[in-house]
C-alpha positions in Angstrom: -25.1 -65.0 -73.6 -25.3 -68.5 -72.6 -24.0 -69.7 -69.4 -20.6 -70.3 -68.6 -19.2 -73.8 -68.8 -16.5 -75.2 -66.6 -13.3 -73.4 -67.0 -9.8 -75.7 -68.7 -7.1 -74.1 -66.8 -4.0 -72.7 -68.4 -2.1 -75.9 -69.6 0.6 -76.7 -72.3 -2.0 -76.4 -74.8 -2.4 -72.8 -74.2 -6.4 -73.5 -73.2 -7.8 -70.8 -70.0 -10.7 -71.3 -68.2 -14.1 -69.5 -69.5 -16.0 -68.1 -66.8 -17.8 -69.6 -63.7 -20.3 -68.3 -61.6 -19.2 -68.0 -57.9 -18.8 -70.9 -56.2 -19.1 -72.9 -59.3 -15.2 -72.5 -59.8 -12.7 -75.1 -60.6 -9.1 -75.3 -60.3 -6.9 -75.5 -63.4 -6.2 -78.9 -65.2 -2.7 -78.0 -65.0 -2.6 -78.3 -61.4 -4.8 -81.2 -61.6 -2.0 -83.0 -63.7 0.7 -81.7 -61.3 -1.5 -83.6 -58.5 -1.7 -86.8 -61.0 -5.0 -89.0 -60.5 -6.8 -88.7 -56.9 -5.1 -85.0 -56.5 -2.6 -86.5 -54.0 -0.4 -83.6 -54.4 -0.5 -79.6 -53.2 -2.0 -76.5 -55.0 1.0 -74.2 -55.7 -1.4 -71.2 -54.7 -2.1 -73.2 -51.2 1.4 -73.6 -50.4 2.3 -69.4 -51.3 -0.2 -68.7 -48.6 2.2 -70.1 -45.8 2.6 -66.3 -44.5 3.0 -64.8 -40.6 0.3 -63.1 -39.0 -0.7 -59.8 -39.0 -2.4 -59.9 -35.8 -3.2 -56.5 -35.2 -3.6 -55.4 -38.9 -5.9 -57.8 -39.0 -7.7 -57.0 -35.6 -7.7 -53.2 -36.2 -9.3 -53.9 -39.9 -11.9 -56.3 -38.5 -12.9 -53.7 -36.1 -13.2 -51.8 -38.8 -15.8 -53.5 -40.3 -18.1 -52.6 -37.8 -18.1 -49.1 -38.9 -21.6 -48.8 -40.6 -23.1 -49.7 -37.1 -21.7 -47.0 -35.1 -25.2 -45.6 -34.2 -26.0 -49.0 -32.9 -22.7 -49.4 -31.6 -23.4 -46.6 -29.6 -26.6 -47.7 -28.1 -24.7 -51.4 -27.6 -22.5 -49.4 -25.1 -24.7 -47.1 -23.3 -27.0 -50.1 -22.2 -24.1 -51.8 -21.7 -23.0 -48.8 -18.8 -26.6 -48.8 -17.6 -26.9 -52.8 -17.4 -22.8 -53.0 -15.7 -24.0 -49.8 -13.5 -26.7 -51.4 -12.5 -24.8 -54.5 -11.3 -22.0 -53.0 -9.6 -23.9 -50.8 -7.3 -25.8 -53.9 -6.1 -22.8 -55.2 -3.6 -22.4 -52.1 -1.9 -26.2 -52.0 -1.2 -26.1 -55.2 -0.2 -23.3 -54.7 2.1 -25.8 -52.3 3.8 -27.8 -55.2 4.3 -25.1 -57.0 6.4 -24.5 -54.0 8.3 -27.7 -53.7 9.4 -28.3 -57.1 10.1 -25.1 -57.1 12.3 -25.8 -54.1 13.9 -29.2 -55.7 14.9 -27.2 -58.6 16.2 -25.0 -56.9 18.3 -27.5 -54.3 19.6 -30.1 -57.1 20.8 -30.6 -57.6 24.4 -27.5 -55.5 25.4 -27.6 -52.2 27.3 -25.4 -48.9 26.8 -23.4 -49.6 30.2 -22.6 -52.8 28.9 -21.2 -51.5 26.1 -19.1 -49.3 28.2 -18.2 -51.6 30.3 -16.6 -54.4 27.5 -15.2 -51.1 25.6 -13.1 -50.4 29.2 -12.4 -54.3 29.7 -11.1 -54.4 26.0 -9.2 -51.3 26.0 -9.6 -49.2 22.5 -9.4 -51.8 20.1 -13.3 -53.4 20.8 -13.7 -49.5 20.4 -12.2 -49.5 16.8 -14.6 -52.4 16.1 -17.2 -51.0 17.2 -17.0 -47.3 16.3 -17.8 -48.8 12.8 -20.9 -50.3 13.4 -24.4 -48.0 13.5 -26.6 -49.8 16.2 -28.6 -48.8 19.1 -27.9 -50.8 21.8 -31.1 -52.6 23.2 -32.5 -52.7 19.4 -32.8 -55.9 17.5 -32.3 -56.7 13.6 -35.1 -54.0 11.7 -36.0 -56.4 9.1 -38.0 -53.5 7.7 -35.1 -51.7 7.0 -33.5 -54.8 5.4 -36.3 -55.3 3.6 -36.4 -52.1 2.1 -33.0 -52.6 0.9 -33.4 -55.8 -0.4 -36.0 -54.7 -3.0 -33.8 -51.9 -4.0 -31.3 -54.6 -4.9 -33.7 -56.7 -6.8 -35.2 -54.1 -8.5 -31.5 -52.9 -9.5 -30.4 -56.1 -10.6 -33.6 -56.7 -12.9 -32.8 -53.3 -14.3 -29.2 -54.7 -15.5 -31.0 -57.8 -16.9 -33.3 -56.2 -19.4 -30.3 -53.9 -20.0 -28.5 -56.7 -21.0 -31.2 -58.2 -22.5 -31.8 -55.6 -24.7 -28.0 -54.8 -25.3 -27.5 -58.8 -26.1 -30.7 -58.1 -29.0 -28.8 -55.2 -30.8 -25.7 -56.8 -29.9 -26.8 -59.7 -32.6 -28.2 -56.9 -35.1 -24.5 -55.6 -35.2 -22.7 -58.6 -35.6 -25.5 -60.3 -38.0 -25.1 -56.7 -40.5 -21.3 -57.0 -40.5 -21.0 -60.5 -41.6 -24.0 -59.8 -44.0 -21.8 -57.3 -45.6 -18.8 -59.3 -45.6 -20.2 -62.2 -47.5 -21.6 -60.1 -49.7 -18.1 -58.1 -50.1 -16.7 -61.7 -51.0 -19.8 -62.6 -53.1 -18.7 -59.6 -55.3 -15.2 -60.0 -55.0 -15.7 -63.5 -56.5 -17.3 -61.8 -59.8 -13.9 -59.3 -59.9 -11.5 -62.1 -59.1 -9.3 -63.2 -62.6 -9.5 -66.3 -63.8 -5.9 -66.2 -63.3 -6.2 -66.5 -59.1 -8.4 -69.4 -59.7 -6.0 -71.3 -61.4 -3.6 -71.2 -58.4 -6.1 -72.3 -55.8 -8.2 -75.1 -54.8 -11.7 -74.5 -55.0 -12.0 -76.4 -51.6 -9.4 -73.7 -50.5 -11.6 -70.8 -52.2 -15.2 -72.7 -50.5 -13.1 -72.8 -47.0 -12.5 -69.4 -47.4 -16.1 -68.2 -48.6 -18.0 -70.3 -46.1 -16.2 -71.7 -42.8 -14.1 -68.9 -42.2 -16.7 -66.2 -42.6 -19.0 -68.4 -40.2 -15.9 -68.6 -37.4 -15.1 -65.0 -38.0 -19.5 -64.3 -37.2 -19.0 -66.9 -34.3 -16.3 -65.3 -32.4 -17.5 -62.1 -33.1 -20.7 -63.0 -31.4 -19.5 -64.9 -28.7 -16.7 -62.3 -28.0 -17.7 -58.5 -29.0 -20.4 -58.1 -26.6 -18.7 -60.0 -23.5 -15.9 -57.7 -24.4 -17.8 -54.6 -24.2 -19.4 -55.8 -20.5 -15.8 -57.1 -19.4 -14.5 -53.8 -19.5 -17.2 -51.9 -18.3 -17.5 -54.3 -15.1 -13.5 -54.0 -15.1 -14.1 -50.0 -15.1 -17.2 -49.7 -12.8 -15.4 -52.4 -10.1 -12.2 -50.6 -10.1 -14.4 -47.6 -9.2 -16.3 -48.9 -6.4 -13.4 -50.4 -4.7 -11.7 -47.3 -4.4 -14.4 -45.7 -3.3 -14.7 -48.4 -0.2 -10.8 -48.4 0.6 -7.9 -47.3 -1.7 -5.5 -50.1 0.2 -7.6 -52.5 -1.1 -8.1 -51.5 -4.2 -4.3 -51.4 -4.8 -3.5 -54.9 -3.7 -6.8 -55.8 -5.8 -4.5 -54.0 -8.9 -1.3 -56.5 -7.8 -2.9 -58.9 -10.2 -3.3 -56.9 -12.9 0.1 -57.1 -14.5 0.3 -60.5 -13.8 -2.2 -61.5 -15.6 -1.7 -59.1 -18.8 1.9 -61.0 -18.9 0.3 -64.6 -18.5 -2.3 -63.6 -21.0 -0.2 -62.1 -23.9 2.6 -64.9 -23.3 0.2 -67.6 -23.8 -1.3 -65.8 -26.4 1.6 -65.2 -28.6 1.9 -68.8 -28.7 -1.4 -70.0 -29.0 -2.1 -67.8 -32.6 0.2 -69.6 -34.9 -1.4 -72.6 -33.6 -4.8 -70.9 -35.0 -3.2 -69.2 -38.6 -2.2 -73.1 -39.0 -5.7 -74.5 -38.0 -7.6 -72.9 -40.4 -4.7 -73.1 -43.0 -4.9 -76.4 -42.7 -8.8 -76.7 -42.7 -9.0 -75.0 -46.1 -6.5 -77.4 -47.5 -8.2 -80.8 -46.1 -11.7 -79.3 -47.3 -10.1 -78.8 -50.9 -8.8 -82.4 -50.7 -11.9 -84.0 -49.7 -13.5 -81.8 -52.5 -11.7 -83.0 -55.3 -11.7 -86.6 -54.2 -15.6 -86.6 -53.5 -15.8 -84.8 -57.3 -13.3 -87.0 -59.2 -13.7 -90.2 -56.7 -14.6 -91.6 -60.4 -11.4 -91.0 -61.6 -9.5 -92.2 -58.2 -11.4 -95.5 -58.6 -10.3 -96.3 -62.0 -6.1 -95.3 -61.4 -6.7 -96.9 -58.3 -5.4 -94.2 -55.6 -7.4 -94.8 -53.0 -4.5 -95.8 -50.8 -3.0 -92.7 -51.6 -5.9 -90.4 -51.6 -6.4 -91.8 -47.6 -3.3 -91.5 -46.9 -2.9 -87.6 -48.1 -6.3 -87.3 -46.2 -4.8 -88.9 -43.2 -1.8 -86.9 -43.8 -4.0 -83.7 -43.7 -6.1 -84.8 -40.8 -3.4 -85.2 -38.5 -2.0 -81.8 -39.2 -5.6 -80.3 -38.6 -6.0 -82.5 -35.3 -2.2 -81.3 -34.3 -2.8 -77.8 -35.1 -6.2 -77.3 -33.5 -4.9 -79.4 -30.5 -2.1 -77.3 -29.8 -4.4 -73.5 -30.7 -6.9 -75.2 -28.2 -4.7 -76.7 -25.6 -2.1 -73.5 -25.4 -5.2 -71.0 -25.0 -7.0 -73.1 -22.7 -4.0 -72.6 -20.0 -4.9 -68.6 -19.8 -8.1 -69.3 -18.0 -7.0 -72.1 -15.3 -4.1 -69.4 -14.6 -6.3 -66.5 -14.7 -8.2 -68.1 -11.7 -5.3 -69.1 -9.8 -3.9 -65.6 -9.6 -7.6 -64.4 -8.9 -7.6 -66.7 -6.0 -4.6 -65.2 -4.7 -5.6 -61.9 -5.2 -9.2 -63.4 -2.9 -6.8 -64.1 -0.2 -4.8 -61.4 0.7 -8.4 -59.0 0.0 -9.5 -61.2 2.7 -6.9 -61.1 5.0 -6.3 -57.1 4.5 -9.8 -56.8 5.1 -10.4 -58.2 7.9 -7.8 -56.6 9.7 -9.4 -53.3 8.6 -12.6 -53.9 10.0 -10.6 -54.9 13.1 -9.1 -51.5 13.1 -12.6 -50.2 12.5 -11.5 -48.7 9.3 -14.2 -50.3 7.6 -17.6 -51.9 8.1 -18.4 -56.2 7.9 -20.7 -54.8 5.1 -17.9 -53.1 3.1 -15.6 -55.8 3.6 -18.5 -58.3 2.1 -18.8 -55.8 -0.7 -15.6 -55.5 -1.3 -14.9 -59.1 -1.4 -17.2 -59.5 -4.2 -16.3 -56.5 -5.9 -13.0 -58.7 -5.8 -14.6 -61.6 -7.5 -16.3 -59.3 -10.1 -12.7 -57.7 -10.7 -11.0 -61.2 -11.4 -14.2 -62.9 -13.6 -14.0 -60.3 -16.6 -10.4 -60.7 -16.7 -10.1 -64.4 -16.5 -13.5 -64.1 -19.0 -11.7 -62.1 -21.5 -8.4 -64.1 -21.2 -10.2 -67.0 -21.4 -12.2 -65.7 -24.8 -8.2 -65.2 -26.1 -8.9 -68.6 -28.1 -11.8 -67.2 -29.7 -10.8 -64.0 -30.5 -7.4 -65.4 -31.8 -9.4 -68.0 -34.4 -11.6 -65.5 -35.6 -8.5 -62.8 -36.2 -7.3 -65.7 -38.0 -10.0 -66.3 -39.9 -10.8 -63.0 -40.8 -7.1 -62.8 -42.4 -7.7 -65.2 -44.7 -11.0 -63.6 -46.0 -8.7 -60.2 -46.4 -6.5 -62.3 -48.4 -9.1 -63.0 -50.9 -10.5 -59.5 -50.8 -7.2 -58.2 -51.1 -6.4 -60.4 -53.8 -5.7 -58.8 -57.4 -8.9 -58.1 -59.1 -9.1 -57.6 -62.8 -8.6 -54.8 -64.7 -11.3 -52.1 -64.2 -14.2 -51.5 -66.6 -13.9 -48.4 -68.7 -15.7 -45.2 -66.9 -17.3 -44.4 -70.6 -17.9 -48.0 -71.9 -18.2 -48.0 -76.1 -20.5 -50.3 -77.6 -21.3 -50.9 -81.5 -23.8 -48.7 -83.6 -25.0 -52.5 -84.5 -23.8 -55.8 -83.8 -23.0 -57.5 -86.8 -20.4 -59.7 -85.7 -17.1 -58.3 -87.7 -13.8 -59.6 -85.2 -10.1 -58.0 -86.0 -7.2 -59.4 -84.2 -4.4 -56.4 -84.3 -0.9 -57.4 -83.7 -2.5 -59.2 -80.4 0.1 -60.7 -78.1 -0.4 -63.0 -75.0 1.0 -64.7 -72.0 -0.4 -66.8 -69.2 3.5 -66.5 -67.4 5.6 -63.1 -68.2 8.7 -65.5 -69.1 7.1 -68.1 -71.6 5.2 -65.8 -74.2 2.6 -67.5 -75.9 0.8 -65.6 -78.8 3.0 -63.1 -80.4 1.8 -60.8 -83.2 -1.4 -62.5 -84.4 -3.4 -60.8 -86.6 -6.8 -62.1 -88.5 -10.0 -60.7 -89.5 -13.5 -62.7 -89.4 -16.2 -61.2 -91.3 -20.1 -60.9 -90.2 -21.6 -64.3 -90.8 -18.1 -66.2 -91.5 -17.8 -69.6 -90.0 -14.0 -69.7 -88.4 -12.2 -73.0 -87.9 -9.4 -73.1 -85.6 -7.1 -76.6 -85.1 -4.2 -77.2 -84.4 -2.2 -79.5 -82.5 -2.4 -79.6 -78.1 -0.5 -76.3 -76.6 -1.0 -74.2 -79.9 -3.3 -71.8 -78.3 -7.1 -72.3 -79.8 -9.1 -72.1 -77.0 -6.6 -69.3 -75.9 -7.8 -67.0 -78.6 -11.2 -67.3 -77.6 -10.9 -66.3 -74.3 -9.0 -63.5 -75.1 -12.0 -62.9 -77.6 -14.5 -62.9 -74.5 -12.4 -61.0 -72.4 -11.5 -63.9 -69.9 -7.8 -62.7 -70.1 -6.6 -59.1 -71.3 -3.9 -59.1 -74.4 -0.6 -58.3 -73.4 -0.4 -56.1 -76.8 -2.4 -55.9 -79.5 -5.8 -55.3 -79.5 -9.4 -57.1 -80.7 -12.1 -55.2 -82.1 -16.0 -55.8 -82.4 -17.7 -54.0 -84.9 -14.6 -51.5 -85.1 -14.6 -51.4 -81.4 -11.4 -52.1 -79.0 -13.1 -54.5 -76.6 -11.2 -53.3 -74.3 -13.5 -50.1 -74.5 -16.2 -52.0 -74.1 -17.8 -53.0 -70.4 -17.9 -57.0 -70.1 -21.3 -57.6 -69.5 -22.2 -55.8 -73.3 -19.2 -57.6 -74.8 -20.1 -61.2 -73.4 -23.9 -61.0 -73.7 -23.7 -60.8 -77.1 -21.6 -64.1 -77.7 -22.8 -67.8 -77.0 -20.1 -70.1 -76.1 -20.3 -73.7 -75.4 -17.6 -75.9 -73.8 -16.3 -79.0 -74.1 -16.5 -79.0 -70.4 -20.2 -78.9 -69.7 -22.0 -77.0 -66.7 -25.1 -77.6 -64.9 -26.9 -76.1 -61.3 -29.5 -77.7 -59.2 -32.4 -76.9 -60.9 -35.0 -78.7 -63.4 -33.7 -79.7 -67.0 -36.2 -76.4 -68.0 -34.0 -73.9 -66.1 -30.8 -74.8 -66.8 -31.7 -74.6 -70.8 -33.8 -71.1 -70.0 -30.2 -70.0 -67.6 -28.9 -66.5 -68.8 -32.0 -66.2 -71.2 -34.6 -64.3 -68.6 -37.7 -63.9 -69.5 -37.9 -67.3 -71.8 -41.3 -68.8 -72.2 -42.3 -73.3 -71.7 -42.2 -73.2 -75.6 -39.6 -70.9 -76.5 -37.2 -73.2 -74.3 -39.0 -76.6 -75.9 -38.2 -74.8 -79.4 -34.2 -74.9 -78.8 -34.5 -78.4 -77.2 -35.7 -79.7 -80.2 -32.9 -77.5 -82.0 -30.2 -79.4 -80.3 -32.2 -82.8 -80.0 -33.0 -82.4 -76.4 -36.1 -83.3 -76.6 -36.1 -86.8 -77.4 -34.7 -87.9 -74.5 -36.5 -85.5 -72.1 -39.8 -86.6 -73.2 -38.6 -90.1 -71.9 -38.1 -88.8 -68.1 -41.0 -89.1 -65.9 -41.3 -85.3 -64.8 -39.9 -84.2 -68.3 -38.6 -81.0 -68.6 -39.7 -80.5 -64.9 -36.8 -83.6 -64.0 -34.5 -82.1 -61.3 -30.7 -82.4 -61.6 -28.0 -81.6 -59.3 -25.1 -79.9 -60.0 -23.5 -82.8 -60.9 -25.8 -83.8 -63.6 -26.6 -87.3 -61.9 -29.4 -88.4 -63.9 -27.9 -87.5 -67.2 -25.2 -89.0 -69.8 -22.3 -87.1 -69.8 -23.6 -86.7 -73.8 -27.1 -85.5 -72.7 -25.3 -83.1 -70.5 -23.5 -81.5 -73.3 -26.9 -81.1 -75.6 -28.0 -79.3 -72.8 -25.8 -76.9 -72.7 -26.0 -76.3 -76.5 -29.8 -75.7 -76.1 -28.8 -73.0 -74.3 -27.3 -71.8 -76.9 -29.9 -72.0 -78.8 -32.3 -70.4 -76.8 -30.1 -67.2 -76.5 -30.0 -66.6 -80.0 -26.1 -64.7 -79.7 -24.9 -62.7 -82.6 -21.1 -64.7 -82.1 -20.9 -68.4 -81.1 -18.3 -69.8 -79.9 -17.8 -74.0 -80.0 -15.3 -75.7 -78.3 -15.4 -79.2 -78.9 -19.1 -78.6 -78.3 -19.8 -82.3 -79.8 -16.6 -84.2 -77.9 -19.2 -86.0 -75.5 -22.1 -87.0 -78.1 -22.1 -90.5 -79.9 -21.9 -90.2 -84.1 -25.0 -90.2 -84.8 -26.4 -87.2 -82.6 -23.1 -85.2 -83.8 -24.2 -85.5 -87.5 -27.5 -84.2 -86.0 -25.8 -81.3 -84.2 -24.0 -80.4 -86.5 -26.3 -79.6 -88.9 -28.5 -77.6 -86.2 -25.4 -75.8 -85.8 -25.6 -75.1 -89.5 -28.5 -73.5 -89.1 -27.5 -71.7 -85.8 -24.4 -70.1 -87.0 -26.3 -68.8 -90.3 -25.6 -65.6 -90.5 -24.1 -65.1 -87.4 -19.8 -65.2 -86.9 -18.9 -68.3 -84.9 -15.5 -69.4 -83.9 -15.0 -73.4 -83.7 -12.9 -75.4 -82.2 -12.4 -78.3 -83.2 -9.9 -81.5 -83.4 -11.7 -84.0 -85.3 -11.0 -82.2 -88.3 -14.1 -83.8 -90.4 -16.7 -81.8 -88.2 -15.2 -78.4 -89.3 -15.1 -79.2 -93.4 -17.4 -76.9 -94.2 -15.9 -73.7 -92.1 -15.7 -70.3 -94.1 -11.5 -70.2 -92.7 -10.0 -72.6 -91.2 -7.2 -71.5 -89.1 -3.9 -73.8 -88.5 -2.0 -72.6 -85.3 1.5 -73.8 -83.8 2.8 -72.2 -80.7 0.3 -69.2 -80.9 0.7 -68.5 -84.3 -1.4 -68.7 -87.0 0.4 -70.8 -89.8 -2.0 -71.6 -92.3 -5.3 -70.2 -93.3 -7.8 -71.2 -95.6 -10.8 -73.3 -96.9 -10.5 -77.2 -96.0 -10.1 -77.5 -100.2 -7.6 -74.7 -100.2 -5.3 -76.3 -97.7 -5.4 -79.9 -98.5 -4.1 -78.7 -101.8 -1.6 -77.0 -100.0 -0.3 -80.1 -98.1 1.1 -78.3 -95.1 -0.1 -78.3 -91.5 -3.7 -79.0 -92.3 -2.8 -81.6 -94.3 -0.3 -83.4 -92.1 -3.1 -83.4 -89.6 -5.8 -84.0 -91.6 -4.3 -87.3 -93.1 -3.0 -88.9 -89.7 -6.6 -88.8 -88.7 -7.7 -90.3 -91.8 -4.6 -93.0 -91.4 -6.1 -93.4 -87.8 -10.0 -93.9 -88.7 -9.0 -96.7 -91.2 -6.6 -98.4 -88.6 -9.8 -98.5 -86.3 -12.2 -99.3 -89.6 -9.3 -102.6 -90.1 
């Protein structure tokens, strides 16, 4: 099969788009003529988006994505509890530290009478001080014993760095699989996607989707999941550690708590419309500036560049207001996350110092417990703060789900048919079709094309031609009916067998990044330098390659800069060529070539469709003279059918059309 040109949306004319290899789709000329020149206007399929947020659907089936890496997950978590161990237990080690270096400075130079001595001048509370402390009066700071501690701590602390190290490795693994497997999921979703859902978005909205929002939701996820994780093991392991040192602290620690799980979720519920409208917004200013950079021809020529800048300025300004609000809104959690930690500092510091007063506790608890304190407020002020993050990447994520979740076609058969032999015999059965469920557009067509038979089908704009084929190729399913192959129901047959037995070429031509050579050899694996210099020559290629420097080696883009618009479209009929299909299919194939390369064409085309069933479309009605059938359709029906001859004798539809070109080629000939 030859490759797929650029798809013709459904329009009055009845024409659908033909396929289009992901990424490579367009939106429907029907909503570009809504939009009128520069595409100043709004994709209907944009605008139904404009839904509320699922928040915690959207969360819960994000999570779930993670699924596959539970082993690793697992792993993730334990170092994570070895690395948050690790640093936890280092304050209250410390706080041995300071004990012992207090001890030593309260014990230096000072005998046991004179401790008596200030305990009976002081009454009992000096007592309560110092019935806390574990010195010897008349002993000095042991700096060995310090010391000893003090490489415990370090060699703790390295332990939680290469913990963390390694947790922050698989931690990447994790997050670098999922989002693998969720472009991929999209990647194949694009292939299962109808043509129908294309025609109702922007392919700057469908790009936005496929590319920025997958990278924010991998972004947030890896700036969030693993911080997460540590957060609450810190939160966990803290807690634990201060009520281990003092329960009274440890509850006026908790004060802060609530308050900042009520700051946090108020801002928060704010702040995530602010992000749904962000990236709303960002897919419909990157399908703007898409369509203007691809048709900034066409804006030139109407002249709406005042009006495509201002629908850009339009869209800026809603992006800059939506992302400043989402930004501004979630930025207020952490600067009030602080201030209630600071609070929280204060009275930990004022309760314990009267504790170590009372000789409840040691100096070197009270300094542990202080920054036990500290640790307690930083991963909740670090995962309020990460809110903004989490929220845009929720966000994100929904819009993904919305194309994965979007209607797919319908399902290949589990036991696909196929023809004994492919000989190209087509039936149309009482087929009917409709693009909308109210306006029906081909109702009871029948018609039968025999192996070899060339098929013409004209008619004027909205009668349904290039409808017909696509229901042919399986783009769109009949809404009755069927169409057999060979005696087959195509709808028996799987897609792939059906299509890669039919060449189609499109008014609409389509070419990829890639030498002249490769696009000709595209969906013909395997061709050989000469077999692909063979069907150049076929469809007069040839002659103007051999005028490039690099020749067939010349590198276009996707745009086909380089090329004619004319040279584009011989391209794409060498592929033809070079596929050698047992049904070809020609619409307008020759629209873009100049007279003399048509007459040219067309007889290659002779040649091509000898003995092989081909289906042409057609509207200058002297290109399609020699047909086998010529079909006549008005409103999706067939209303006349017959040889060129047959139905000029007729003097009907064909020959109403037929004349007023004539009438129109001598007005241009006078």
């Amino acid at each position: 099969m030859t490759t797929p040109q650029k798809p013709a949306g459904p329009q009055a004319d009845g024409k659908a788009p033909g396929p289009q290899p992901a990424g490579k789709i367009a939106g429907s000329q029907e909503a570009a003529a809504r939009r009128g020149p520069g595409g100043v206007g709004r994709f209907a399929g944009a605008q139904g988006a404009e839904k509320s947020m699922d928040f915690k659907g959207s969360s819960r089936r994000l999570l779930g994505l993670l699924r596959p890496e539970r082993a690793a997950l697992t792993g993730m978590i334990a170092l994570g509890v070895l690395s948050v161990g690790c640093a936890v237990i280092g304050p209250k080690i410390l706080g041995r530290a300071t004990d012992l270096i207090f001890a030593g400075v309260v014990g230096h130079n000072i005998t046991s009478q004179q401790v008596l001595d200030k305990i009976l001048a002081g009454g009992g509370k000096q007592a309560d001080l110092l019935r806390s402390l574990h010195f010897t009066p008349g002993q000095s700071i042991d700096f060995g014993a310090i010391g000893s501690v003090l490489l415990w701590v370090l060699g703790i602390y390295v332990a939680s760095a290469v913990f963390g190290i390694i947790q922050g490795r698989l931690a990447a693994r994790v997050i670098n699989r999922t989002v693998n497997r969720l472009r991929a999921d999209v990647d194949a979703k694009l292939s299962r996607l109808p043509l129908s859902y294309f025609d109702k978005q922007a392919r700057g909205e469908v790009l936005s989707r496929v590319t920025n929002d997958i990278d924010n939701v991998g972004q947030s996820m890896g700036q969030t999941m693993g911080q997460v994780v540590n957060s609450l093991l810190t939160i966990v392991g803290v807690l634990a550690m201060m009520f281990w040192i003092s329960w009274l602290l440890a509850l006026i620690a908790l004060i802060s708590v609530p308050l900042s799980v009520v700051v946090a979720a108020r801002v928060g519920k704010r702040a995530q419309p602010q992000f749904v409208a962000q990236w709303k917004t960002t897919g419909k200013l990157n399908a703007h500036i898409e369509e203007m950079y691809t048709g900034h021809s066409l804006v030139k020529v109407f002249g709406r560049q005042k009006e495509s800048a201002q629908t850009f300025r339009e869209e800026n300004e809603a992006l800059f207001a939506s992302s400043f609000k989402a930004q501004f809104i979630s930025g207020i959690i952490q600067p009030a996350m602080m201030f209630i930690g600071n609070l929280n500092y204060v009275l930990v510091a004022v309760v314990g110092g009267l504790r170590v007063a009372s000789g409840a506790l040691s100096i070197g608890d009270v300094q542990a417990f202080i920054q036990y304190s500290r640790q307690f407020s930083q991963p909740l002020t670090q995962v309020a703060s990460m809110a903004n993050l989490v929220q845009s990447g929720v966000a994100s994520a929904e819009r993904v789900f919305e194309l994965l979740d979007a209607p797919e076609q319908s399902p290949e058969p589990q036991h696909p048919e196929r023809p004994a032999e492919l000989r190209g015999l087509v039936a149309f059965e009482d087929v009917a079709f409709r693009y909308d469920p109210a306006k029906p557009l081909i109702s009871d067509l029948s018609l039968k094309v025999e192996p070899g038979q060339t098929v013409a089908i004209v008619g004027p704009t909205g009668a349904g031609k290039t409808t017909l084929v696509n229901l042919l190729m399986r783009f769109y399913d009949v809404s009755g009916g069927r169409i057999t192959l060979d005696d087959v129901d195509i709808a028996a047959m799987s897609r792939e067998e059906l299509r890669s037995g039919i060449g189609m070429v499109l008014q609409d031509t389509w070419l990829f990044g890639g030498t002249i050579a490769e696009n000709i050899a595209y969906g013909s694996s395997g061709a050989t330098r000469e077999q692909v210099v063979e069907a150049a020559r076929a469809a007069h290629v040839d002659r103007f390659v051999r005028t490039l420097p690099e020749g067939y080696d010349t590198v276009i883009d996707d745009e086909g800069t380089g090329v004619s618009a004319g040279e584009k479209q011989l391209i794409t009929i060498a592929r033809a060529f070079l596929s050698q299909p047992s049904i070809l299919v020609l619409d307008e194939a020759t629209s873009s070539v100049d007279t003399r390369t048509e007459v040219l064409i067309q007889r290659a085309m002779a040649r091509l469709r000898t003995g092989r069933t081909s289906f042409v479309i057609a509207h200058r009605l002297s290109t399609i003279r020699d047909a086998d059938v010529i079909l006549v359709m008005e409103d999706g029906a067939i209303v006349e059918q017959g040889s060129h001859d047959e139905l000029i004798a007729a003097e009907g539809a064909y020959a109403r059309l037929y004349q007023a070109q004539f009438a129109q080629a001598v007005a241009e000939m006078d």
